[in-house]
C-alpha positions, 0 to 999 in steps of 0.5 A: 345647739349646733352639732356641726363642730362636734360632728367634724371633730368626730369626722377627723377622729374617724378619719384618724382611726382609719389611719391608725388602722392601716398601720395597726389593724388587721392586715389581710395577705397579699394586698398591694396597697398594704405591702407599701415599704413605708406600712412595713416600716411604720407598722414595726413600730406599734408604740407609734401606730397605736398612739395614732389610732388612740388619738383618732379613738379619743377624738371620736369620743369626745365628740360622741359625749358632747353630742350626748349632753346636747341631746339630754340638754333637750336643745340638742339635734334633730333624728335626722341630724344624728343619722347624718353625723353617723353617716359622717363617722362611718365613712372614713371605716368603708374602705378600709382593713378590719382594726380590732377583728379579723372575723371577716376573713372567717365570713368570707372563706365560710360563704366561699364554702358554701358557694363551692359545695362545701358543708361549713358545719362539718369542716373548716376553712382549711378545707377550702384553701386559696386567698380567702383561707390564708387570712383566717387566724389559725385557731379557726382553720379546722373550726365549724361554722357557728352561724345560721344558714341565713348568714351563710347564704349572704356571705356567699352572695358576697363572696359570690359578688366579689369573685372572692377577691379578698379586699373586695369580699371585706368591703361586701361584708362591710356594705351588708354590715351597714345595711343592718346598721341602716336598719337599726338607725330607722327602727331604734328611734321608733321602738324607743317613741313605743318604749317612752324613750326619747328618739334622739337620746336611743338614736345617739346611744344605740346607733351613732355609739362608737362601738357600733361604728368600730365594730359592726361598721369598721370590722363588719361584724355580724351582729349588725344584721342579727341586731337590725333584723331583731329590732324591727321584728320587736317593732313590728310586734309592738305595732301589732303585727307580730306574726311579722315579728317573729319570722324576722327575729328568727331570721336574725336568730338564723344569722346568730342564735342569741336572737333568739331569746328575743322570741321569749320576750315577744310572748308577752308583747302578743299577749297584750292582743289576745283575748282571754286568760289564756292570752300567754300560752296562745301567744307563746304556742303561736310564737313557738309555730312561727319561729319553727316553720320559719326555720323549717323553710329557711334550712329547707330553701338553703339546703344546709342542714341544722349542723350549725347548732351543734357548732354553736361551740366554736367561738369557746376555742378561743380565751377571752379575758373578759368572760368571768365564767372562763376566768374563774373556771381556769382559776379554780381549775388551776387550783383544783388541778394541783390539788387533786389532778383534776383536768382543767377543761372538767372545772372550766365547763362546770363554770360554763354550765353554773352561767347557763344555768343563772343566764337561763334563770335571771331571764326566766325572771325578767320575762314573768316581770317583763309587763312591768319593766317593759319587754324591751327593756327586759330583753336587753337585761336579759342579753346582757346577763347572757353576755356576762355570764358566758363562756366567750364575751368580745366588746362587740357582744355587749351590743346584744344587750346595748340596743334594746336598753338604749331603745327602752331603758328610761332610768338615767343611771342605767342610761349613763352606766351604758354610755360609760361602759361603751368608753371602756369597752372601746378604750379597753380593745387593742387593735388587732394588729398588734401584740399586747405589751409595753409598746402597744399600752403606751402608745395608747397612754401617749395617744388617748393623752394627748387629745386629753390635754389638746382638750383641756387646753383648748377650753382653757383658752376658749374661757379666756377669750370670753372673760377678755372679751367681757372685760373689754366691752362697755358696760350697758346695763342702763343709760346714765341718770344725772347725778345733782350734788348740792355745793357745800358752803 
């Protein structure tokens, strides 16, 4: 089955996002190309540039499904057809503003931080000024650094390389996100062939899914680098190399800490290789010495010191309405608080720890259970109940847990449960650039609409065109046999 009109309708949706995206996403300050009179005056009218972005969102789903009936067909494309397509979908995202998230800004003034001497775990990007801080949101002006040295250090090189140019430091970013994305393209397929998940099928849902192009390649999130660095240290201790394994996962978790649970999970995996009914508690105290002398060199080498665990609290300044724990916690709280004065913030954190403790307790779990699930498999359930159950939850952070069930997750129903919550999440997150309201959701209404309709239209008239065309061809089933009818007297 051909891929190439599929992989060009996804081209153009890409290409439209991006559009819709200089119109409805996150504008940085002071660049001339965005303080064209002509943005300004369409980027007033979010009904319109949100209906555009959607338009481009839907194509690019819809491509994306109908490659993935092709691939579970078992007639469908070839790795390295799929790795083409994404490059296709990736493309028009390069050069563009972030869309849904403006957390670039916040990399680029924290490893302008570091660059300058400035210690990112005590202060935040107010203390820097110029260019790069402008485009900070407020709420994370005076906020620490929640991210390990690791991704400091790469956030000054890019900053460093792009002489704090802000366009320029937004396409460094998006360079280093693609070269975690690079990594997860060659290392899924793999851990999925180990995991008995056919390559193809772990390639089209963890790499070319669209929340991967939108947010780790379009808003250069981080977690395509901890996510990368993370799979081919699972795929490294599957292939008997663990000792490798674990200083890579550590350097993810040193990028960000929810890599971190993935040390859990390579235990058993090294277990497999040692002998003798203290296996586990060897490979668990091998496990604990590496990633501990890993972090020693690397906070050693960087000289930042390990003040980015205490800020590991940052993102919770910010209410995010899809976390359970935080809605429940400001229901009760509200409750509570008029009831008896009790301070909202008390109710909200209990909450907070009642998720800790289950996504502490379900994972402990997962990993007695780990050689019978599979530990791949079970990192990625245990990923997702941490997401879930936490205090701060963004589309991007499904991802976590997205990866290793697209690599190792052999039920169908758990399969189809992933691609089907990436359309939610994707249709769910308005661009950046716009206020949530009436304008903007019916924008997203009209847009997503409209390529709906195109849709079924165009496969109603691709239906008719093949019954006319049946219709009029000849029937050949046979040549004719002679008929001989006896005359009647």
């Amino acid at each position: 089955m051909s891929i190439h009109r599929d992989r060009s309708l996804g081209a153009v949706g890409s290409t439209v996002i991006a559009g819709g995206g200089l119109l409805a996403g996150v504008t940085p300050l002071g660049e001339v190309a965005i303080d064209l009179p002509l943005l300004h005056d369409l980027r007033a009218l979010p009904a319109l540039s949100v209906s555009v972005l959607y338009a481009g969102l839907a194509m690019l789903l819809l491509a994306w499904w109908r490659v993935g009936v092709s691939v579970r067909a078992g007639d469908g494309p070839s790795g390295r057809e799929l790795a083409t397509t994404a490059a296709w979908w990736a493309a028009p995202f390069a050069l563009i503003t972030p869309i849904f998230s403006g957390d670039v800004h916040s990399y680029l003034a924290q490893g302008a931080m570091t660059t300058a001497g400035l210690d990112a775990y005590q202060v935040g990007p107010s203390a820097l000024g110029g260019p790069l801080t402008v485009n900070v949101p407020e709420i994370w002006q005076h906020t620490p650094a929640p991210y390990g040295p690791v991704f400091l250090q790469l956030a000054a090189a890019v900053t460093a390389l792009t002489d704090g140019g802000v366009w320029a430091g937004i396409v460094g970013m998006r360079v280093l996100a693609l070269l975690g994305v690079g990594l997860l393209a060659w290392s899924v397929p793999r851990l999925a062939g180990l995991c008995g998940v056919a390559p193809a099928a772990a390639l089209w849902l963890g790499v070319l899914n669209p929340l991967v192009l939108l947010h780790l390649v379009g808003d250069a999130h981080n977690e395509a680098v901890m996510l990368g660095l993370m799979c081919v240290g699972l795929l490294l201790a599957l292939r008997r190399r663990p000792t490798l394994g674990v200083v890579l996962i550590t350097l993810a978790a040193l990028v960000k800490a929810p890599a971190a649970v993935a040390l859990a999970f390579v235990i058993p995996i090294w277990a497999r290789h040692l002998a003798g009914r203290r296996g586990p508690l060897r490979a668990a105290l091998r496990t604990v010495v590496v990633a501990a002398v890993t972090s020693l060199v690397v906070t050693a080498a960087t000289r930042t010191g390990f003040g980015w665990v205490r800020a590991l609290d940052t993102p919770t300044h910010a209410h995010t309405w899809m976390s359970i724990t935080t809605d429940l916690g400001w229901a009760a709280g509200n409750l509570l608080h008029r009831l008896n004065g009790l301070a909202i913030e008390h109710t909200v954190r209990a909450f907070w720890l009642a998720g800790l403790v289950l996504a502490v307790g379900v994972n402990l779990v997962l990993w007695r259970r780990a050689a019978r699930i599979g530990p791949v498999a079970a990192l990625g359930l245990g990923l997702a109940v941490v997401v879930l159950a936490g205090p701060v939850v963004h589309p991007w952070y499904l991802l976590w847990a997205l990866v290793p069930l697209a690599a190792a997750a052999r039920g169908a129903g758990t399969r189809r449960a992933v691609a089907v919550g990436s359309i939610v999440l994707v249709l769910l997150v308005l661009p950046g650039g716009v206020q949530p309201g009436l304008p903007a959701a019916l924008g997203a209404v009209l847009g997503s609409s409209a390529v709906l309709v195109a849709t079924l239209a165009a496969r109603r008239r691709s239906r008719q065109r093949t019954w006319t065309r049946l219709a009029d061809e000849p029937f050949q089933a046979g040549e004719p046999t002679a008929v001989h009818v006896r005359p009647t007297v």
